[in-house]
N, C-alpha and C positions, 0 to 999 in steps of 0.2 A: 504494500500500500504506500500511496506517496506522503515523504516525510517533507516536512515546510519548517524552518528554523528563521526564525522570531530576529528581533534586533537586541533582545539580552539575550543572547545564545540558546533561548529554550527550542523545542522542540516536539512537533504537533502532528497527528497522523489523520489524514483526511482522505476516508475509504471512497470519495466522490468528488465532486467540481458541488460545492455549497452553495444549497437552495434554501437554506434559510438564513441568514446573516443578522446578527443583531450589530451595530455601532455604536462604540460609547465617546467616538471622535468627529465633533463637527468639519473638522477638513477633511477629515476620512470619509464620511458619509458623503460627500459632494464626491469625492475619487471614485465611490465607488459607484456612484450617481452614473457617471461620466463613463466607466468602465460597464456597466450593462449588470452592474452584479443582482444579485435576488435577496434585497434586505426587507425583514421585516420589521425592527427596531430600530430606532432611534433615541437621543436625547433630545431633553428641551432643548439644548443649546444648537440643536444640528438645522439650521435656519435653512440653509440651501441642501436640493434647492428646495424651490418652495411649495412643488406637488409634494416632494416625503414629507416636509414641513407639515404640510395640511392633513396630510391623509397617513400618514405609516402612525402605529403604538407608539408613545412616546415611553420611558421606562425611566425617567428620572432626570437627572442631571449627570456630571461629567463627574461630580466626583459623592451623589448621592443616588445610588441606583438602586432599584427596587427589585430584589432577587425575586418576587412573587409572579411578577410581569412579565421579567426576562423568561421563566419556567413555561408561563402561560406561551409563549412563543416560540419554544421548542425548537431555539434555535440549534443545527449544527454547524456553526463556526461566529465567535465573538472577537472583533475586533478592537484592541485597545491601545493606548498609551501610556508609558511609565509616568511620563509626569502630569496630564489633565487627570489621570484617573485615581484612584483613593487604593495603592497598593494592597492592603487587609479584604476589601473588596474586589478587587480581583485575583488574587491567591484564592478565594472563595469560589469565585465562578470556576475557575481552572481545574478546579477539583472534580467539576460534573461537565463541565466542555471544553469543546477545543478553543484554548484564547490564543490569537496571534499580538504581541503586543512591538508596538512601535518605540524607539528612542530618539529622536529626532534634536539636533543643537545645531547643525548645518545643509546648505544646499546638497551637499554628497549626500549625507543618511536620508534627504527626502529626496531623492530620485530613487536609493537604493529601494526606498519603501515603497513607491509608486510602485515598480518593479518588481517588486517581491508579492504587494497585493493581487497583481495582475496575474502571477502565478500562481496565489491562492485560491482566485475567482477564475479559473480558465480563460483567461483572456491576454494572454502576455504583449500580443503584437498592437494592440489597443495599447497598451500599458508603455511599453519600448516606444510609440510615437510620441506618445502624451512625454516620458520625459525626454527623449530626445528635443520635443520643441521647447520644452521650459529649458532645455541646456543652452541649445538655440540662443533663447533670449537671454537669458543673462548671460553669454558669451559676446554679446554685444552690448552690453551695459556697459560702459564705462565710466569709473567713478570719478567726484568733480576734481580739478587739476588741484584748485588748492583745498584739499580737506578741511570740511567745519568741525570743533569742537562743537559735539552733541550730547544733551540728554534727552531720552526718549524715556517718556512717565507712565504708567498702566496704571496710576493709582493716585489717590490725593487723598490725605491726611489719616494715616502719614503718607507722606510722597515716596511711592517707588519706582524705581525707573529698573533697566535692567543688565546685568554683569556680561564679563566675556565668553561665558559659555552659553549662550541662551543661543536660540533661532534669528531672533527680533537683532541681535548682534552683529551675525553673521547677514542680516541684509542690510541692517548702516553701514557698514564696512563697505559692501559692496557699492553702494553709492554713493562713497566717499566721506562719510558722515565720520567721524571720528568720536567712537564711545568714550564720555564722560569717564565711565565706569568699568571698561574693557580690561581691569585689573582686579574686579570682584567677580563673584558667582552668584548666579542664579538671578535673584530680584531683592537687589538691598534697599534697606531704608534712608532717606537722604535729607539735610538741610537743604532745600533748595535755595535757602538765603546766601549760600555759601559758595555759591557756582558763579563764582565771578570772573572767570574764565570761558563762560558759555558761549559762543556764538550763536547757538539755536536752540532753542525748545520744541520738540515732537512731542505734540497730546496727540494721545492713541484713545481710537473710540470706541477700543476694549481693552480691558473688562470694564475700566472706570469711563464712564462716559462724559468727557469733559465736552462744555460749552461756552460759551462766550463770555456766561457770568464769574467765568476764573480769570479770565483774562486780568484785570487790575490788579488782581494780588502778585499774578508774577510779573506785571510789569512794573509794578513798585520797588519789589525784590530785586531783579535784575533788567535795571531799564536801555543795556547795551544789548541784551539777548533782541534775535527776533524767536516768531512764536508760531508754531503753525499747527494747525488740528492736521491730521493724517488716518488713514483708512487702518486701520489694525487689523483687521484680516488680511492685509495686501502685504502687510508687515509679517505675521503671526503663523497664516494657514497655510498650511507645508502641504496640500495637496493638490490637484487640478486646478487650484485657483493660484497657483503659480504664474500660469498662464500669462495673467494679468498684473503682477506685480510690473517685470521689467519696463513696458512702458509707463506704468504710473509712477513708477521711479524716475524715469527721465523727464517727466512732467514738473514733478519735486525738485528735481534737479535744476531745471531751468529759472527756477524761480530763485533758487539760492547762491547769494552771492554775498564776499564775506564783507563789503560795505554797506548792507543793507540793516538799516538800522530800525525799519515802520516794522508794526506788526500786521501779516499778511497771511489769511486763512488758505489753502489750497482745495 
C-alpha cells in the first residue's frame, strides 16, 4: 500500500486516492480546492473558496476542533499543520486517522507541500504546474534595490510582529523589506515606541485586523515611519494563493521608497 511521509518525518498509509478529506488548514483547503481533491470538512477559518465556505461541515476552528464532527464525517485522510493546529489535538486525531501534517517557515517547504498534497490526492501533474508557476513568479520578483527597515504587526496590544523563522519573513525578505526582527523566532512581543529605526510599518489584516482608527497612535510613536495596511493572506497562505502574492508584491513595491515620509494605504 502506498506510504506518504508528512513534513515532520511521520509516516501515513493510504490503501486509496482519499475520498473523504477533512482540513484543518485554511491555505490548504483552497490547495486542495484548486487541486480537484474530495473534502468534506473544513474550518471556520477556511474562507476560500467561498462555495466550501458556504456549503462543506464546518468542525471548529484551526486550533479548536471538535472530535464529534470530524467522527461524524468519517473522514479517510486529515490534513494538518504543526503550527495553526493545537499539537495534543492532533496527536489525538492520528490515533484513529491518517493525519498528513505540514511545517511550512519558507517558499521551499511550501512548494515541497503543494507537491506532496498533490501526491496525496492523486493529482500530482495538477500539483507540479500549480508550483512550478508560483516558482515562476517569484523567480521574477525582484527585491527593492535599496532594502527598507520593516516591521510587519499581526497583532496590537501587545504588538506582535514577527521573527526570522516564520513564512511572513521569508516573503519580506523576498521583497526586499528588511525584518525588524529577523534575529528572533516565531512572533515576539515588541515596544513599538522603540523602533526608531523603522522605515515602514506593515499592518496585516490577519489575524489582528487593523484599520485606520490605529493609525494616530503609531504615527505619534514613530512619525519618520510610513505605514501601510497589507493583505495577510498574500503575506501568510503558503498554498495556491501563492499564485497571487508575486505581483501584489510588486504593487507594494512600487509604492515604496525610502524618502517617503506620508502615510499611504495600499
Amino acid at each position: 500500500m502506498p506510504a506518504f511521509t508528512d513534513q515532520l518525518g511521520r509516516t501515513i498509509i493510504l490503501d486509496r486516492p482519499p475520498g473523504r478529506i477533512i482540513s484543518l488548514v485554511p491555505s490548504q483547503t483552497e490547495l486542495l480546492y484548486d487541486l480537484g481533491a474530495n473534502v468534506v470538512g473544513i474550518t471556520k477559518f477556511c474562507v476560500h473558496p467561498t462555495s466550501w465556505f458556504r456549503e462543506l461541515p464546518r468542525i471548529g476552528g484551526t486550533k479548536e476542533i471538535h472530535p464529534e464532527k470530524i467522527a461524524a464525517l468519517q473522514p479517510d485522510l486529515i490534513i494538518a499543520n504543526k503550527e495553526e493546529n493545537n499539537r495534543d489535538q492532533i496527536e489525538a486525531l492520528a490515533a484513529q486517522y491518517p493525519v498528513w501534517i505540514s511545517d511550512i517557515r519558507n517558499l521551499a517547504d511550501a512548494l515541497v507541500m503543494i507537491r506532496s498534497v498533490g501526491e496525496l490526492v492523486a493529482q500530482p501533474q495538477k500539483a507540479q504546474s500549480l508550483a512550478a508557476n508560483i516558482e515562476k513568479g517569484f523567480n521574477e520578483l525582484r527585491p527593492l534595490t535599496h532594502p527598507l527597515h520593516t516591521a510587519y504587526f499581526i497583532w496590537r496590544n501587545p504588538w506582535m510582529t514577527v521573527g526570522g523563522d516564520t513564512f511572513i519573513h521569508d516573503m519580506l525578505e523576498r521583497c526586499g523589506f528588511t525584518n525588524l526582527f529577523a534575529a528572533q523566532s516565531r512572533y515576539p512581543t515588541v515596544d513599538i515606541a522603540t523602533l526608531t529605526n523603522c522605515d515602514l510599518i506593515l499592518l496585516s489584516s490577519e489575524p489582528y485586523p487593523f484599520r485606520d482608527k490605529h493609525l494616530p497612535e503609531i504615527q505619534t510613536l514613530l512619525p519618520g515611519a510610513s505605514i501601510r495596511f497589507v493583505d495577510g493572506e498574500l503575506f501568510s497562505w503558503y498554498g495556491s494563493r501563492l499564485l497571487k502574492a508575486p505581483p501584489y508584491f510588486q504593487s507594494l513595491q512600487a509604492g515604496c521608497h525610502p524618502e517617503m515620509g506620508k502615510n499611504n494605504e495600499l
